[in-house]
FINUTI-670776 format. One record per residue: x, y, z of N, C-alpha, C in turn. Coordinates in nm, 3 decimals. Layout:
// residues N
[r [X,Y,Z],[X,Y,Z],[X,Y,Z]]
...
This chain:
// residues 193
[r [-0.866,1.726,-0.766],[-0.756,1.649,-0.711],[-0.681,1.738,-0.613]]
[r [-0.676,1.628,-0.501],[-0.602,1.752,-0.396],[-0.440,1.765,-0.414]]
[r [-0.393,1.883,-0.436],[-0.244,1.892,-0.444],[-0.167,1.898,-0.258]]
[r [-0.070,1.813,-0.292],[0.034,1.784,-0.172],[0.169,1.929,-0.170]]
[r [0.147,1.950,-0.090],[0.227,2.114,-0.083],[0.295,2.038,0.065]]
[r [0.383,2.150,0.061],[0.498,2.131,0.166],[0.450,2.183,0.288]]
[r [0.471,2.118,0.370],[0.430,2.113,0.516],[0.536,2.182,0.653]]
[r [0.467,2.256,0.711],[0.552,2.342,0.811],[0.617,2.239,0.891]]
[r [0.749,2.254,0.962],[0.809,2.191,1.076],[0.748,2.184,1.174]]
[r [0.701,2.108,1.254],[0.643,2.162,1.391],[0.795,2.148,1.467]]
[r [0.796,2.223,1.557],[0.895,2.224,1.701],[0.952,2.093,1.698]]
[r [0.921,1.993,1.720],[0.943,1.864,1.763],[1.015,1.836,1.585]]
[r [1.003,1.869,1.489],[1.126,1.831,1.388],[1.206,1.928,1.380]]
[r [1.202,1.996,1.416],[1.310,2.132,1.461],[1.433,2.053,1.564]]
[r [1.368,2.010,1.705],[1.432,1.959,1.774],[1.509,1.816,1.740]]
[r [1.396,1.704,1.642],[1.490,1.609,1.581],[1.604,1.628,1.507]]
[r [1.572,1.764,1.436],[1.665,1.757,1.287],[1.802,1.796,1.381]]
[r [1.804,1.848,1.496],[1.892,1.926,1.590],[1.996,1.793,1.626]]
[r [1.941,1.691,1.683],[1.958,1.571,1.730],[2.024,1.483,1.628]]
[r [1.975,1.501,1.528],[2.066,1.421,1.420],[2.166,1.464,1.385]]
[r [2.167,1.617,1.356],[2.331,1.727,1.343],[2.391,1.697,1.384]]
[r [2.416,1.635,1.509],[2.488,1.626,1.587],[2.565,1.511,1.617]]
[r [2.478,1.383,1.534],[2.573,1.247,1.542],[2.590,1.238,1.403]]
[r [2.621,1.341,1.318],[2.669,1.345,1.152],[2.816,1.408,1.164]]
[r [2.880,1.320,1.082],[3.048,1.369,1.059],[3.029,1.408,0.926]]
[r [3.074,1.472,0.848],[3.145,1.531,0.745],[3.208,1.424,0.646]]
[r [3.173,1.382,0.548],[3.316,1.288,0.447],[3.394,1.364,0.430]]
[r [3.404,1.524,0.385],[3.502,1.587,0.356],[3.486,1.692,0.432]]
[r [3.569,1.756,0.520],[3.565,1.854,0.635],[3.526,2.001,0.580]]
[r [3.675,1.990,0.461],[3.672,2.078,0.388],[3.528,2.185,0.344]]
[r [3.465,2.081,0.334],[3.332,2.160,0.262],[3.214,2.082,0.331]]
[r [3.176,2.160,0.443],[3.109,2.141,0.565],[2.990,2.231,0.509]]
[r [2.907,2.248,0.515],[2.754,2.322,0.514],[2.788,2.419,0.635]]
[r [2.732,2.553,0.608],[2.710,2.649,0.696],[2.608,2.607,0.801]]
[r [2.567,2.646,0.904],[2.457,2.617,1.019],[2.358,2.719,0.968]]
[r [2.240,2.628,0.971],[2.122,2.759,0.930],[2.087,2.761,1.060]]
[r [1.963,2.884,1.074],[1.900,2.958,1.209],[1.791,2.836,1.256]]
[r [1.827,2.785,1.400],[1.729,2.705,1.444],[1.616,2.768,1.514]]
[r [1.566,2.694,1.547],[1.432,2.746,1.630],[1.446,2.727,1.762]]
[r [1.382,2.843,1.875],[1.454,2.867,1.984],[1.430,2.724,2.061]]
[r [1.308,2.656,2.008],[1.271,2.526,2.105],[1.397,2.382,2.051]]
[r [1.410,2.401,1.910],[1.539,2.346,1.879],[1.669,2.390,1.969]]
[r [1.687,2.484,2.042],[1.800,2.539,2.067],[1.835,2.449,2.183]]
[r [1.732,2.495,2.231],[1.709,2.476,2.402],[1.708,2.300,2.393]]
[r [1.690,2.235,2.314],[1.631,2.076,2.323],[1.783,2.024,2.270]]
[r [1.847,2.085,2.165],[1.931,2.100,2.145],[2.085,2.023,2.248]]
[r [2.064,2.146,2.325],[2.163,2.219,2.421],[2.135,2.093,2.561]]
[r [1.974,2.056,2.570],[1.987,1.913,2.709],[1.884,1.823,2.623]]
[r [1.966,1.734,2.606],[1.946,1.634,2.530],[1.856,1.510,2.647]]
[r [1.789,1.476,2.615],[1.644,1.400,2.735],[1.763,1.264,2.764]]
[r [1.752,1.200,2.865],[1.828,1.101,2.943],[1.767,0.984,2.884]]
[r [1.645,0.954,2.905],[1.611,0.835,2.812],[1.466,0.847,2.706]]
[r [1.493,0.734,2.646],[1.387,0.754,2.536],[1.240,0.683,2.566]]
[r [1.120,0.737,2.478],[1.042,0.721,2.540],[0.979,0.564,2.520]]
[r [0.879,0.465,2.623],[0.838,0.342,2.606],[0.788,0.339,2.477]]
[r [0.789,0.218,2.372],[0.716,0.200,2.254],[0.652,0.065,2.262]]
[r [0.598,0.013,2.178],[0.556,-0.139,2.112],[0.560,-0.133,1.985]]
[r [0.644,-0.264,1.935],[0.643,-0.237,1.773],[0.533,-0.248,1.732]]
[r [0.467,-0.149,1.663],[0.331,-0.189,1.614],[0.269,-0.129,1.641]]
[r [0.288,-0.061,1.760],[0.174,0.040,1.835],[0.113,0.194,1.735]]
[r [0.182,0.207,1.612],[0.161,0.333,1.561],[0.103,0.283,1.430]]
[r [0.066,0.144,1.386],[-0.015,0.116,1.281],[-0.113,0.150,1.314]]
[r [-0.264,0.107,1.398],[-0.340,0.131,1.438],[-0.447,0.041,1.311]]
[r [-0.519,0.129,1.255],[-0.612,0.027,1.156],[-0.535,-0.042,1.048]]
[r [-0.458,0.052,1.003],[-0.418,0.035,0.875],[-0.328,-0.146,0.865]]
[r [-0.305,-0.207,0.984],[-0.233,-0.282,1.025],[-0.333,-0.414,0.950]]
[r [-0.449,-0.473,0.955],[-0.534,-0.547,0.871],[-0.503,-0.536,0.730]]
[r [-0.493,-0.390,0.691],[-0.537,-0.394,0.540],[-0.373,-0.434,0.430]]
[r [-0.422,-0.441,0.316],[-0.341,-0.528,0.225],[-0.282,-0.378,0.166]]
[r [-0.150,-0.396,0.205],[-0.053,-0.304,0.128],[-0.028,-0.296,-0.010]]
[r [-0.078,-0.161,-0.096],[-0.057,-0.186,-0.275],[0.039,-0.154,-0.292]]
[r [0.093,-0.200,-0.412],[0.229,-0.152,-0.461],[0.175,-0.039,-0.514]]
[r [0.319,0.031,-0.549],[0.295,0.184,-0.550],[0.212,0.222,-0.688]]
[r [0.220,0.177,-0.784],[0.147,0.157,-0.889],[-0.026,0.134,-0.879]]
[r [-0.048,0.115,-0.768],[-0.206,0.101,-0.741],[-0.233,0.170,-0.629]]
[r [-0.160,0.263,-0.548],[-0.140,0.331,-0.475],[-0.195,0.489,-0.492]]
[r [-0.162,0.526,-0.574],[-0.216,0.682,-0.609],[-0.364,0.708,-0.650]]
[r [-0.374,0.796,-0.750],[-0.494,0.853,-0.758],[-0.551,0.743,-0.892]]
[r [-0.601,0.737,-0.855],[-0.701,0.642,-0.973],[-0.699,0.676,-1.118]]
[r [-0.628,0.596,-1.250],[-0.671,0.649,-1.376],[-0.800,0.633,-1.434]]
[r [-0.884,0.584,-1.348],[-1.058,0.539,-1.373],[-1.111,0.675,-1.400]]
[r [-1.208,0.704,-1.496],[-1.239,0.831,-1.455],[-1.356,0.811,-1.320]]
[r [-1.408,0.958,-1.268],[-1.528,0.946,-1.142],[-1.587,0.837,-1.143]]
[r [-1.669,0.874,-1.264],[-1.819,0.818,-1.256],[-1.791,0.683,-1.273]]
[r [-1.695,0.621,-1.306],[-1.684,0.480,-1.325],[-1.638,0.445,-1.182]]
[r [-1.547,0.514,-1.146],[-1.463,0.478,-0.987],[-1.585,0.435,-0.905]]
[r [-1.695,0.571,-0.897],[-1.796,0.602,-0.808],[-1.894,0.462,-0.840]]
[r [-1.913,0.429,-0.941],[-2.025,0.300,-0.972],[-1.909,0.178,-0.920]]
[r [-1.834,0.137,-0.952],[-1.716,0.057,-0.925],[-1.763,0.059,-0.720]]
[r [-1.736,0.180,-0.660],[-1.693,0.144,-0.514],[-1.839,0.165,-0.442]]
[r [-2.005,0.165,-0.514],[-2.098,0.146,-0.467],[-2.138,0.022,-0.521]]
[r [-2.068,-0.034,-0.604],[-2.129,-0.222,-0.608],[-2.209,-0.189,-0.728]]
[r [-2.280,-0.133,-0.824],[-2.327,-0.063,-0.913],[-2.311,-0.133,-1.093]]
[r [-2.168,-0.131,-1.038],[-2.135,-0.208,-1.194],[-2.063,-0.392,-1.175]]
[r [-2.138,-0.419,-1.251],[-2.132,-0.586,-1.230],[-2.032,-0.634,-1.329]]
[r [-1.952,-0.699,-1.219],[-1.810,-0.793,-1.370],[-1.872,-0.865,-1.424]]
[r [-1.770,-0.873,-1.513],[-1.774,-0.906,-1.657],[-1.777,-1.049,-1.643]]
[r [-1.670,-1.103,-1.570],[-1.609,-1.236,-1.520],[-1.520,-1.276,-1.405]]
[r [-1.528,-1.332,-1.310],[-1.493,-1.396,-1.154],[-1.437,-1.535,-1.176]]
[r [-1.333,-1.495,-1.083],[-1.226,-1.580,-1.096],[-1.245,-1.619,-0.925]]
[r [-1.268,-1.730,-0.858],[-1.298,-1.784,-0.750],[-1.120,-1.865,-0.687]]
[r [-1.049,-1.783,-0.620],[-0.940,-1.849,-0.554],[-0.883,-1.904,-0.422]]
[r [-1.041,-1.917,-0.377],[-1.034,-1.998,-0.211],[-1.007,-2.157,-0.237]]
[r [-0.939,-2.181,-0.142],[-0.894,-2.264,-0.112],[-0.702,-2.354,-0.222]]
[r [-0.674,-2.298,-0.279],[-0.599,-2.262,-0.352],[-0.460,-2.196,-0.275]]
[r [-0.378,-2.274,-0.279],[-0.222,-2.230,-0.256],[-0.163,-2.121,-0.348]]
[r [-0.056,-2.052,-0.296],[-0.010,-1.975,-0.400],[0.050,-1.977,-0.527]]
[r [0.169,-2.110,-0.493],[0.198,-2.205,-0.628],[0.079,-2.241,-0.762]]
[r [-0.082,-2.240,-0.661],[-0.143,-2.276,-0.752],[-0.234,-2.143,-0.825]]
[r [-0.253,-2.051,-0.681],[-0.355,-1.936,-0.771],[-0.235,-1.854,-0.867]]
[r [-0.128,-1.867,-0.879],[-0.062,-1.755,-0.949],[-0.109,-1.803,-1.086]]
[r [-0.065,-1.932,-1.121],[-0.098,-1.943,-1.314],[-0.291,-1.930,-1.344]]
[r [-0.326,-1.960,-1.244],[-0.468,-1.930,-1.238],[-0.499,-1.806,-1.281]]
[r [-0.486,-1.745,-1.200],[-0.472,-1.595,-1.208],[-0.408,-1.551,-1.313]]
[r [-0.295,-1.572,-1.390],[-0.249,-1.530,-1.493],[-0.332,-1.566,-1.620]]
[r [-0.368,-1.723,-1.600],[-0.445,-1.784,-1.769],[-0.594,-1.696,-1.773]]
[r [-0.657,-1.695,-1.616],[-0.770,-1.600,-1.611],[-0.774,-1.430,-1.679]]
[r [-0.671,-1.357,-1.644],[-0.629,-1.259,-1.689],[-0.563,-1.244,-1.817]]
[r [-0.563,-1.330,-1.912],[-0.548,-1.323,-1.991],[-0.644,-1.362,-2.120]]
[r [-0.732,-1.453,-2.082],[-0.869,-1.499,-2.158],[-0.927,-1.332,-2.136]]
[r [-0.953,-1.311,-2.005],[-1.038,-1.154,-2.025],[-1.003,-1.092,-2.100]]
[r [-0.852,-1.035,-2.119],[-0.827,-0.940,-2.219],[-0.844,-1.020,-2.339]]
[r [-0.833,-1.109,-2.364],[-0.839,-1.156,-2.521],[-0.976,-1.142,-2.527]]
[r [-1.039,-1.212,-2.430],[-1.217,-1.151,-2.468],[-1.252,-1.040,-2.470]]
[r [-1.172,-0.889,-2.421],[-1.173,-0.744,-2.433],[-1.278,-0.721,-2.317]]
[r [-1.277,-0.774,-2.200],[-1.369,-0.743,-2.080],[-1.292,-0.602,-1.975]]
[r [-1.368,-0.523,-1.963],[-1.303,-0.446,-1.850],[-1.266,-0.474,-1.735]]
[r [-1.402,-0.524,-1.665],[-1.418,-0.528,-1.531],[-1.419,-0.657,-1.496]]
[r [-1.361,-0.707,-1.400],[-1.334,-0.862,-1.387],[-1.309,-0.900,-1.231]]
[r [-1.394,-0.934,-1.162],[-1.352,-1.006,-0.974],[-1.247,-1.077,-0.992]]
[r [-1.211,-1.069,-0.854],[-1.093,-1.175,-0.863],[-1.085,-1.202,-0.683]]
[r [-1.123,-1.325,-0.664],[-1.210,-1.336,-0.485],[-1.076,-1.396,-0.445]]
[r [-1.034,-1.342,-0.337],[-0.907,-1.391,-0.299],[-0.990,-1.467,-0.168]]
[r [-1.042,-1.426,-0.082],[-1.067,-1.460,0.064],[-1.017,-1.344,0.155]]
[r [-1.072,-1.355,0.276],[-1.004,-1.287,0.364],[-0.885,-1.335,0.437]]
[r [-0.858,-1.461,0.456],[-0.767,-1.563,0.523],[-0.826,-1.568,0.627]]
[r [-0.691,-1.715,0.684],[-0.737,-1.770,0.840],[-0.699,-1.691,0.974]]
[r [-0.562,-1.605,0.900],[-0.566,-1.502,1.027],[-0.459,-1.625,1.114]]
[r [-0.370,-1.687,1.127],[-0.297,-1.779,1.153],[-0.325,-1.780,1.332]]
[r [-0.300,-1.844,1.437],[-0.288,-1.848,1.581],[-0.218,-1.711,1.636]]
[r [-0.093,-1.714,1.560],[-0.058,-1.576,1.661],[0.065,-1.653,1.754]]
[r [0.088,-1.799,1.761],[0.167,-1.865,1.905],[0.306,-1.894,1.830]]
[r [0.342,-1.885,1.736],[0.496,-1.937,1.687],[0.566,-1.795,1.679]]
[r [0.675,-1.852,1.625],[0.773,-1.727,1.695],[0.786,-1.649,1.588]]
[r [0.718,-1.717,1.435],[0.724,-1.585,1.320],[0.578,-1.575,1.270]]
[r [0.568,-1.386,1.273],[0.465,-1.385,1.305],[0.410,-1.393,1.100]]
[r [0.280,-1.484,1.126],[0.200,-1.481,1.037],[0.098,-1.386,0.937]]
[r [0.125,-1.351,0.777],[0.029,-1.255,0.735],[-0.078,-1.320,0.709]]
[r [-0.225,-1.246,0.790],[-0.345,-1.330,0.735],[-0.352,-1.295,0.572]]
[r [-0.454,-1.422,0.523],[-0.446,-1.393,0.382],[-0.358,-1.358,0.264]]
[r [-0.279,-1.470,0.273],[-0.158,-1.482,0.163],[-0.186,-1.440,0.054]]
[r [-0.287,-1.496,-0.019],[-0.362,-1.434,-0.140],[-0.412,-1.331,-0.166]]
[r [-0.454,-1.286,-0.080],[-0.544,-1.139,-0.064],[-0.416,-0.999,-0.071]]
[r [-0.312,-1.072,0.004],[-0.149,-1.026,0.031],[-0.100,-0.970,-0.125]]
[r [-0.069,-1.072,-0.171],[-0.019,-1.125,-0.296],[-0.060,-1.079,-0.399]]
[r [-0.225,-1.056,-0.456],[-0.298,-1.023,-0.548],[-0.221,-0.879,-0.608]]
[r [-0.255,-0.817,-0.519],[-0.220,-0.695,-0.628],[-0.052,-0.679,-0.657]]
[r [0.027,-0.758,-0.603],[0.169,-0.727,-0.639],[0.191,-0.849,-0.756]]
[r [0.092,-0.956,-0.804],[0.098,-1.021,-0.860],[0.097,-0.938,-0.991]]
[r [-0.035,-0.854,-0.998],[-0.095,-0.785,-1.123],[0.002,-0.627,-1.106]]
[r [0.098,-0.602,-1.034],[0.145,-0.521,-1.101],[0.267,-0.554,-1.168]]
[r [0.312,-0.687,-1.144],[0.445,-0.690,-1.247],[0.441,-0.820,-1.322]]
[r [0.532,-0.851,-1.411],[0.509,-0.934,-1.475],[0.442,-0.928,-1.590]]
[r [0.395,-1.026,-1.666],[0.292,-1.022,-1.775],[0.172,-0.988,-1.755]]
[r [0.128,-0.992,-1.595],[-0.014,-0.925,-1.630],[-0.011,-0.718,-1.606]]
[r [0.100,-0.717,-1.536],[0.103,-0.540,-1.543],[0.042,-0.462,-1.687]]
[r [0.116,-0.515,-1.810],[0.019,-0.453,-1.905],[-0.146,-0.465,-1.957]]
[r [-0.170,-0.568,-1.899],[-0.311,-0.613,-1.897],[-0.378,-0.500,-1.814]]
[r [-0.321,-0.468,-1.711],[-0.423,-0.395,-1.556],[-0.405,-0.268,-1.584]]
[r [-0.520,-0.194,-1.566],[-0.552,-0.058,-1.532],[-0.550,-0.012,-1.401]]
[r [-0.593,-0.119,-1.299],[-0.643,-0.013,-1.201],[-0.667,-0.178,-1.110]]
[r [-0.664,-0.178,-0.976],[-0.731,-0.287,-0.914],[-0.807,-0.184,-0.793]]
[r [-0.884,-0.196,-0.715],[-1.009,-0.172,-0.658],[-1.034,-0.246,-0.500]]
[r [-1.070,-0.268,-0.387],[-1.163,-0.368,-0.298],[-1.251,-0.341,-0.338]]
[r [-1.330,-0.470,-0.347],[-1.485,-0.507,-0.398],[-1.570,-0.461,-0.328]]
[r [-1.683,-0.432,-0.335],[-1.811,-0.411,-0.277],[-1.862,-0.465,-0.182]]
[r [-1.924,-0.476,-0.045],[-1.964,-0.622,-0.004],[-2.052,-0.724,-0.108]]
[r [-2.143,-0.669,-0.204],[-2.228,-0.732,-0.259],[-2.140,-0.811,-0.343]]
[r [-2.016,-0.803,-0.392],[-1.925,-0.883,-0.471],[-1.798,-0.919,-0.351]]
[r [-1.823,-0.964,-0.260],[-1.730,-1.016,-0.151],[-1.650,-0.919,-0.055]]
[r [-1.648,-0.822,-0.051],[-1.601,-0.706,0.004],[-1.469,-0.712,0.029]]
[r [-1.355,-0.767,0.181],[-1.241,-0.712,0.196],[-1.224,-0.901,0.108]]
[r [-1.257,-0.973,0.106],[-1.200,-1.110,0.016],[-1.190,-1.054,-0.107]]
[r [-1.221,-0.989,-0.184],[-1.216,-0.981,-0.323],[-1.179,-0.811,-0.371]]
[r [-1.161,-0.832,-0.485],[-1.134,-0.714,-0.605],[-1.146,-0.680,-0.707]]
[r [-1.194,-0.563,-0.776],[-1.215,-0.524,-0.899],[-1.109,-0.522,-0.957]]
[r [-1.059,-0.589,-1.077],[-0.967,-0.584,-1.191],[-0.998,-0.488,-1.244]]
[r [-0.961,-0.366,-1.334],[-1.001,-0.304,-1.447],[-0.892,-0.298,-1.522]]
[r [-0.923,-0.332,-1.641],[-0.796,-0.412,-1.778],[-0.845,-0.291,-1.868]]
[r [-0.691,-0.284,-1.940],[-0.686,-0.180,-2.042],[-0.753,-0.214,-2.177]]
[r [-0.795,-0.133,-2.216],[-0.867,-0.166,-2.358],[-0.718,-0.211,-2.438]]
[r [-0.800,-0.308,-2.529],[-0.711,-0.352,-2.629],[-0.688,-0.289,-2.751]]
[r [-0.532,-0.232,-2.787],[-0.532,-0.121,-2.945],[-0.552,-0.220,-3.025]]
């Protein structure tokens, strides 16, 4: 497991952190922080502050990641799966237990779906379990708020981390292509004490 260690400043947060000092007041004057030693490119960036800021597009700094379905932080980290199960799991290798099919299905309707489904599994003591959301329609793009493709696909994993099924779930996964690929997902449910 790779450990996250602290990361050097480059110049350019030297020069931000400089930039922010500077539009910060004090709540209490009294007890102001000493100035630590900046860096000479902080100094200088400091000291002529740039006239205007540079062109952007909102959006322009997602790049791929902008498609994919955001996990809650709980499905976010390092996997409690051990390897060899992860590794069979993300080559298509190990086959669920039981598939739960939620195309065409509103959200009002896949949520109790999804819940009565997730709950027969664990009462049946199954690990591994699909759960096919779809990819979505991907909406036009022409109204003035903009649309997330795949509501369900959206939804899924913030469904299973809270609520009554959070203690049910171990771990959720993207599926394999051979089990639907970016439409679907591996459930993995906690053994039952």
């Amino acid at each position: 497991m790779k450990r996250r260690g602290r990361r050097e400043l480059t110049p350019e947060d030297h020069v931000d952190w400089a930039r922010l000092k500077q539009t910060v007041r004090p709540i209490r004057p009294e007890k102001t922080a000493k100035p630590g030693p900046m860096a000479p490119e902080a100094r200088s960036a400091a000291e002529d502050p740039p006239t205007s800021l540079k062109p952007f597009r909102i959006g322009s700094r997602a790049g791929e990641a902008a498609g994919q379905t955001a996990m809650p932080a709980r499905f976010a980290g390092a996997s409690p799966i051990d390897r060899r199960t992860l590794a069979r799991l993300r080559r298509g290798k190990t086959r669920p237990e039981a598939r739960l099919d939620l195309h065409g299905l509103t959200q009002a309707q896949a949520l109790p779906a999804l819940t009565g489904f997730m709950m027969r599994a664990a009462a049946e003591d199954k690990r591994v379990v699909l759960v096919i959301t779809g990819k979505g329609r991907g909406g036009d793009g022409h109204g003035p708020i903009p649309e997330r493709p795949g509501v369900l696909r959206h939804n899924l994993p913030h469904w299973l981390a809270s609520g009554q099924l959070a203690g049910l779930v171990l771990d959720i996964l993207p599926a394999h292509r051979s089990h639907g690929g970016e439409g679907a997902f591996y459930v993995y449910l906690r053994r039952r004490r």
